[in-house]
C-alpha positions as a Markdown table, in Angstrom:
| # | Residue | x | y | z |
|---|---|---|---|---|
| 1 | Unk | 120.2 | 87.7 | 117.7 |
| 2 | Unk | 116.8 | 89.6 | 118.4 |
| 3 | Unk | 114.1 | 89.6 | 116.0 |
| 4 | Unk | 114.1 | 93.0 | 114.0 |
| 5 | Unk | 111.4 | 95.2 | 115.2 |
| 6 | Unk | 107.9 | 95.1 | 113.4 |
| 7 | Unk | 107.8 | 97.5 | 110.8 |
| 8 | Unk | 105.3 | 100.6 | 111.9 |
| 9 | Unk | 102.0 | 101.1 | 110.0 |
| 10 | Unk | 102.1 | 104.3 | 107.3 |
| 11 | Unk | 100.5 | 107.3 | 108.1 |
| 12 | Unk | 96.9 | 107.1 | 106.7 |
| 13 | Unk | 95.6 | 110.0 | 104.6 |
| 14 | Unk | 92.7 | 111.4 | 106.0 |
| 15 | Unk | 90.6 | 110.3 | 103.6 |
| 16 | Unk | 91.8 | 106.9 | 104.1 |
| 17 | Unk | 91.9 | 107.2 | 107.4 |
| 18 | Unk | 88.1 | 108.0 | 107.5 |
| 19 | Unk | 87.0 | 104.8 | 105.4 |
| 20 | Unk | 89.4 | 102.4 | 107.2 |
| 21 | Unk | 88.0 | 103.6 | 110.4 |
| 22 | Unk | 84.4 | 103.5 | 108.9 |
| 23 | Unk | 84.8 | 99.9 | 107.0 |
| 24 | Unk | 87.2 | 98.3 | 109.2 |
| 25 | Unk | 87.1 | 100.0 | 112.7 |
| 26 | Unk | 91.0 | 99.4 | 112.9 |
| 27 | Unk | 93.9 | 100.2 | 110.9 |
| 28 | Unk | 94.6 | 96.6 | 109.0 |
| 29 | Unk | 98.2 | 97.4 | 108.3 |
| 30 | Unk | 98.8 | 98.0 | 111.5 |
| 31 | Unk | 101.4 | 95.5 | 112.8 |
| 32 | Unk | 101.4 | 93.3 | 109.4 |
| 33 | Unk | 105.0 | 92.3 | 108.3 |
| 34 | Unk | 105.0 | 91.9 | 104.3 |
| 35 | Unk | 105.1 | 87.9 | 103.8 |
| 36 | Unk | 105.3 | 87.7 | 100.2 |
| 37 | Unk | 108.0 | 89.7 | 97.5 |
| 38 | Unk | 106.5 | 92.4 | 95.3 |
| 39 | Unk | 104.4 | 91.0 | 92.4 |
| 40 | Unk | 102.2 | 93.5 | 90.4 |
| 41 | Unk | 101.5 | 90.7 | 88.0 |
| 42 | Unk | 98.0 | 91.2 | 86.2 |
| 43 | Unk | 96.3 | 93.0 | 83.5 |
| 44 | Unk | 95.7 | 95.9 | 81.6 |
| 45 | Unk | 96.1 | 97.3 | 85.4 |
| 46 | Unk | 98.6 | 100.4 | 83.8 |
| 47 | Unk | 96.8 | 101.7 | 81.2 |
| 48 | Unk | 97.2 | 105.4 | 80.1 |
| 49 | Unk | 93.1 | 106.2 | 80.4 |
| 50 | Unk | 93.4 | 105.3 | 84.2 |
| 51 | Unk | 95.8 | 107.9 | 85.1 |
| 52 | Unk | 93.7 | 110.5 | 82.8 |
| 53 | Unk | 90.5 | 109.8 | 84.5 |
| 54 | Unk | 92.1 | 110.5 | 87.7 |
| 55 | Unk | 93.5 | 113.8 | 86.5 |
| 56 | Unk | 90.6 | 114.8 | 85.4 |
| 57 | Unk | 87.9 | 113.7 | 88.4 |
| 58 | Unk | 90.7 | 114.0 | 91.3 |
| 59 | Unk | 88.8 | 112.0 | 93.7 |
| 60 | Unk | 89.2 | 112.3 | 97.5 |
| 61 | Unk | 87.5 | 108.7 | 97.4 |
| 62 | Unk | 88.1 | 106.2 | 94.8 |
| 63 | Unk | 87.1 | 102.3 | 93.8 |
| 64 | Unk | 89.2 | 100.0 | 92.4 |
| 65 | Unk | 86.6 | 96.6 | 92.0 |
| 66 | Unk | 88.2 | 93.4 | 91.1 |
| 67 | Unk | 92.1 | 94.1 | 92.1 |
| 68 | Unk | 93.4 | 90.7 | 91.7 |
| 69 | Unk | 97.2 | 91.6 | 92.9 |
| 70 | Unk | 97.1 | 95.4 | 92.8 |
| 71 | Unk | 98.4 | 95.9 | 89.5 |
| 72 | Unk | 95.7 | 98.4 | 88.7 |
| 73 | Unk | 95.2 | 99.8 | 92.6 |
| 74 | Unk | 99.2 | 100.5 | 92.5 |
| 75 | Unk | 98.7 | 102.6 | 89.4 |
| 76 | Unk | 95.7 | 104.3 | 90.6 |
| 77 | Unk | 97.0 | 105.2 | 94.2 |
| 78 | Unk | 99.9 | 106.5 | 92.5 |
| 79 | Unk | 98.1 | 109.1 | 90.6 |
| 80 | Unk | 95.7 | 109.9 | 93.0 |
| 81 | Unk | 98.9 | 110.8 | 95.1 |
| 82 | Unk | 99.9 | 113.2 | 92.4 |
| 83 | Unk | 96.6 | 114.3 | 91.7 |
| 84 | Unk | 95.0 | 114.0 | 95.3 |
| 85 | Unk | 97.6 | 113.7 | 98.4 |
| 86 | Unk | 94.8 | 113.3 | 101.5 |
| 87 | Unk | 92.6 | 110.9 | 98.9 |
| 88 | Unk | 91.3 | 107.0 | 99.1 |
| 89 | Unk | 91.3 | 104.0 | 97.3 |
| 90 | Unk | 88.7 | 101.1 | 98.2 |
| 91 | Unk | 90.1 | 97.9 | 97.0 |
| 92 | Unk | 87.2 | 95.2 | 96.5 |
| 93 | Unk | 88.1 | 92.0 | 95.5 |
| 94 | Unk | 87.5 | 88.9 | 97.2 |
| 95 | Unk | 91.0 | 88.0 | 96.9 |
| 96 | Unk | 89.6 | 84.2 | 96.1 |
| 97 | Unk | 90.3 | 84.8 | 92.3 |
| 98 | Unk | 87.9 | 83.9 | 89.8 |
| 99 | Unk | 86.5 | 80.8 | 88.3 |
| 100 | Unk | 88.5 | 81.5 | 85.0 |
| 101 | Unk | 91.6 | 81.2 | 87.3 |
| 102 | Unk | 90.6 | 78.4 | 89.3 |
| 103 | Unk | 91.2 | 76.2 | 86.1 |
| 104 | Unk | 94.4 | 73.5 | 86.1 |
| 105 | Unk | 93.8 | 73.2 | 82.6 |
| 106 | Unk | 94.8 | 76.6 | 81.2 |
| 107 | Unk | 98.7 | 76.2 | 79.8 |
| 108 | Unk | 99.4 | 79.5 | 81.1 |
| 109 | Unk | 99.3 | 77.8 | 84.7 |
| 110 | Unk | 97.2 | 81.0 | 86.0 |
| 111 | Unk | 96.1 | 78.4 | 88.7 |
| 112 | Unk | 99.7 | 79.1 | 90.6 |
| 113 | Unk | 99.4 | 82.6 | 90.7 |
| 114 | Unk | 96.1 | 82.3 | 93.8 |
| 115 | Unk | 98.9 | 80.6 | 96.3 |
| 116 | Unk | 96.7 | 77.8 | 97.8 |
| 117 | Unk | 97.9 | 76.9 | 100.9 |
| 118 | Unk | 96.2 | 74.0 | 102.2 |
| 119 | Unk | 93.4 | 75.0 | 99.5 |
| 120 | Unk | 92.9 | 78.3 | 100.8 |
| 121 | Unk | 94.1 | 81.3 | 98.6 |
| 122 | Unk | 96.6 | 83.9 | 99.7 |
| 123 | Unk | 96.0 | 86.4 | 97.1 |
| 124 | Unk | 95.0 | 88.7 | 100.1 |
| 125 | Unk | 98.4 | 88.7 | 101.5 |
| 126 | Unk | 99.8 | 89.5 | 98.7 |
| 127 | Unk | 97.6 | 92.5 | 97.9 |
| 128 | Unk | 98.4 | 93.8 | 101.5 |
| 129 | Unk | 102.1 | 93.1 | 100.6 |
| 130 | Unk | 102.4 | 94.8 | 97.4 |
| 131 | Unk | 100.8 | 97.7 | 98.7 |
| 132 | Unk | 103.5 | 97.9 | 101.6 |
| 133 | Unk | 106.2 | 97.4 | 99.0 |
| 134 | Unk | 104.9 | 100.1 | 96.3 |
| 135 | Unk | 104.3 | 102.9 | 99.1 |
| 136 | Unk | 100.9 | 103.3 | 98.9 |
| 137 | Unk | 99.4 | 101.4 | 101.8 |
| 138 | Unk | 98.9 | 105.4 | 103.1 |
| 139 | Unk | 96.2 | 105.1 | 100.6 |
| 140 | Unk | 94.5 | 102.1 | 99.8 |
| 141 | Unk | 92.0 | 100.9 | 101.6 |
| 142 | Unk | 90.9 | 97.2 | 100.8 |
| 143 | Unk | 87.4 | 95.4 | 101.1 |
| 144 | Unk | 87.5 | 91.7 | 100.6 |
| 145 | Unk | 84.1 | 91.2 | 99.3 |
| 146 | Unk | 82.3 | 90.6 | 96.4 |
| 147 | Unk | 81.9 | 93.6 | 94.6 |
| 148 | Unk | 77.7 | 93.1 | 95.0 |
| 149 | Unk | 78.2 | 92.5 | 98.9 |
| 150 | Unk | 80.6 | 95.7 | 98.8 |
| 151 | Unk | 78.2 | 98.2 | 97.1 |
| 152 | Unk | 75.7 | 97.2 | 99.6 |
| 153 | Unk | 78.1 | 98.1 | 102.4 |
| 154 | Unk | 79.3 | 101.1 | 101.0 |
| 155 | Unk | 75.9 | 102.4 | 100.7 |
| 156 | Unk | 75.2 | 101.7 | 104.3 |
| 157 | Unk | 77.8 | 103.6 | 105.3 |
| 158 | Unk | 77.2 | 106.3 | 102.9 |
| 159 | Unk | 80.5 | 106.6 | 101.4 |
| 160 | Unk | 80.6 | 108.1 | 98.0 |
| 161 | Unk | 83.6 | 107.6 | 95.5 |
| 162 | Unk | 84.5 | 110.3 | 92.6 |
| 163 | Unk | 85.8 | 107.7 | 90.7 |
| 164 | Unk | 85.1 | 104.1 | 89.9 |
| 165 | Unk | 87.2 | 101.6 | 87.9 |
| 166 | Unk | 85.4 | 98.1 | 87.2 |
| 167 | Unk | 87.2 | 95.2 | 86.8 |
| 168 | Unk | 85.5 | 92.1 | 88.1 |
| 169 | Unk | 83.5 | 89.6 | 86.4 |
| 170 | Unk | 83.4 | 89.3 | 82.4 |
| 171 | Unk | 79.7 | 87.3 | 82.1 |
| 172 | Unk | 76.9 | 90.3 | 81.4 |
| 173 | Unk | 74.7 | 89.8 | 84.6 |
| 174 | Unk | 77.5 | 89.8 | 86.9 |
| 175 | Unk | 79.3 | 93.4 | 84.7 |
| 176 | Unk | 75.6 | 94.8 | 84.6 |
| 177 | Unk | 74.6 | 94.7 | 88.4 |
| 178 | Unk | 78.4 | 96.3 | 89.2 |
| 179 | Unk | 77.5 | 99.3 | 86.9 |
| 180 | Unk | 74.4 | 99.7 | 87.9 |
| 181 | Unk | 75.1 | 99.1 | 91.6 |
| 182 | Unk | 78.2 | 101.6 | 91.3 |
| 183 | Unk | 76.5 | 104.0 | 89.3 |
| 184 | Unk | 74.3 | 104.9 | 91.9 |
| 185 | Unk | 77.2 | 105.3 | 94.5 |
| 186 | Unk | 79.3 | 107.9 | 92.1 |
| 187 | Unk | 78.6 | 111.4 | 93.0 |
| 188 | Unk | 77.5 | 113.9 | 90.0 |
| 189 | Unk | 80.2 | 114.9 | 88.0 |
| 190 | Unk | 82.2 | 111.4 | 88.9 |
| 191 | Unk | 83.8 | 108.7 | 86.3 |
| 192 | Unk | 83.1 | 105.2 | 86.2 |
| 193 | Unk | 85.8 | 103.5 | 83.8 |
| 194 | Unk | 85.3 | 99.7 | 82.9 |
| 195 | Unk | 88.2 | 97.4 | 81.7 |
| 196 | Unk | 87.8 | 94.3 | 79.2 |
| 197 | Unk | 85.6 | 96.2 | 76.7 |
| 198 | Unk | 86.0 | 93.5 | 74.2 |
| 199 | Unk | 84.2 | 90.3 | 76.5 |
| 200 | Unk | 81.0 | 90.0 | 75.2 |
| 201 | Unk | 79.1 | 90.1 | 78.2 |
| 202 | Unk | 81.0 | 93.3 | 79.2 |
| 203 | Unk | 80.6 | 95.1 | 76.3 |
| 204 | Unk | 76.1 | 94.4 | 75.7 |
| 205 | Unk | 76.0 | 95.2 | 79.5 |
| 206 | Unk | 77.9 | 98.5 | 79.0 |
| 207 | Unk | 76.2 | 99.1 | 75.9 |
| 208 | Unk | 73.0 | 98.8 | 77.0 |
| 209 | Unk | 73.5 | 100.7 | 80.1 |
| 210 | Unk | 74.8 | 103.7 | 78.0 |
| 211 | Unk | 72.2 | 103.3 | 75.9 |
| 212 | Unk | 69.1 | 103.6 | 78.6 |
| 213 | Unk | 70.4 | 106.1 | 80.4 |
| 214 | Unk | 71.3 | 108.4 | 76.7 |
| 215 | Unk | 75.1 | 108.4 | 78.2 |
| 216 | Unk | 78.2 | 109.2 | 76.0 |
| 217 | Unk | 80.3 | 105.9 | 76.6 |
| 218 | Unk | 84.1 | 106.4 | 75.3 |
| 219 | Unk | 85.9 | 103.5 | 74.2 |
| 220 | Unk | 89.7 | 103.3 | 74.4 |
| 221 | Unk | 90.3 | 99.6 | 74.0 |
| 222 | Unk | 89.6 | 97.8 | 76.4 |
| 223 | Unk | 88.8 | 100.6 | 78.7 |
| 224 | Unk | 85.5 | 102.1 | 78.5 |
| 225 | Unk | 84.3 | 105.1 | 80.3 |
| 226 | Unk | 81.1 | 107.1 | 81.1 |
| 227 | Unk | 81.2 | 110.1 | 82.9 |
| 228 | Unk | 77.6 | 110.9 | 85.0 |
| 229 | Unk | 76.4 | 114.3 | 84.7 |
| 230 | Unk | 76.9 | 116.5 | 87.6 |
């Protein structure tokens, strides 16, 4: 019996298609096979204020930063589609997982969920796979870096997001360098929302950045959001 024929790459939306070309030079879909089954499993990655935000800014280029699986990049692409059909959505995330998952002691066994295979993590594929599964690989976009290394690339190649959802670290230097590096990406008028509003570190580095700049900051547990003047 003969192999089943590879499965052909979605259509990009142009706006996609722009920063894939731009970032990666090459459609990265193009001739992958999903490995791995559908598994959205994260964290506060479906909340209500995400799919406002998006209403409101409707962003031809959005970025999701610190996607662990997708769970939160699924729920954005999906309202950006409603909102915004030829828009983008930059995934950063190292896809290494973090040092609070890299931890054998934790009872919640968190530590199966990055996929080592012969001690390298394959959170990646899994991304890449969700995002086949869930329909939305027309949209998203993803960067496996760190979110500093990211901003830094983004800049270069001058690509501007309307939107900006923070998720990565929890410690305050970390949080504070990824609002202040993304602040200066978002174009007037754009939204940067935060998650995990009630970490310490995340909540004196949003404060204080707020604060300085004399920015309204809404709260809606544990999303926080601060909209930059246009």
């Amino acid at each position: 019996m003969s192999e089943a024929a590879p499965r052909a790459a979605p259509a990009l939306t142009p706006a996609a298609a722009e920063v894939m070309a731009a970032i990666h030079g090459t459609d990265v879909y193009a001739g992958f096979q999903p490995s791995r089954a559908l598994d959205l499993q994260g964290w506060n990655g479906v909340h209500p204020a995400l799919a406002r935000v998006v209403a409101e800014a409707t962003p031809r280029i959005a970025l999701d930063i610190g996607v662990w699986k997708g769970q939160s990049t699924a729920f954005l692409a999906e309202a950006m589609r409603k909102a915004r059909p030829d828009s983008a959505l930059i995934s950063i995330d190292t896809f290494l997982g973090s040092h609070e998952h890299w931890n054998r002691d934790r009872p919640d066994r968190i530590m199966d969920s990055i996929g080592l295979v012969h001690g390298w993590p394959s959170l990646y594929w899994q991304f890449l796979s969700n995002m086949v599964h869930s329909g939305h690989a027309e949209r998203v976009v993803p960067l496996a870096q760190t979110s500093d290394n990211a901003a830094v690339i983004l800049g270069r190649l001058r690509i501007r997001p309307d939107l900006v959802h923070i998720d990565a670290a929890h410690e305050y230097d970390p949080v504070r360098r990824d609002i202040e590096n993304y602040w200066a990406l978002l174009r007037p008028g754009g939204i940067l929302i935060g998650d995990d509003y009630p970490w310490p570190g995340v909540k004196q580095a949003a404060d204080e950045f707020a604060g300085k700049h004399g920015l309204e900051m809404v709260v809606e547990n544990p999303k926080w959001i601060i909209r930059k003047p246009a």
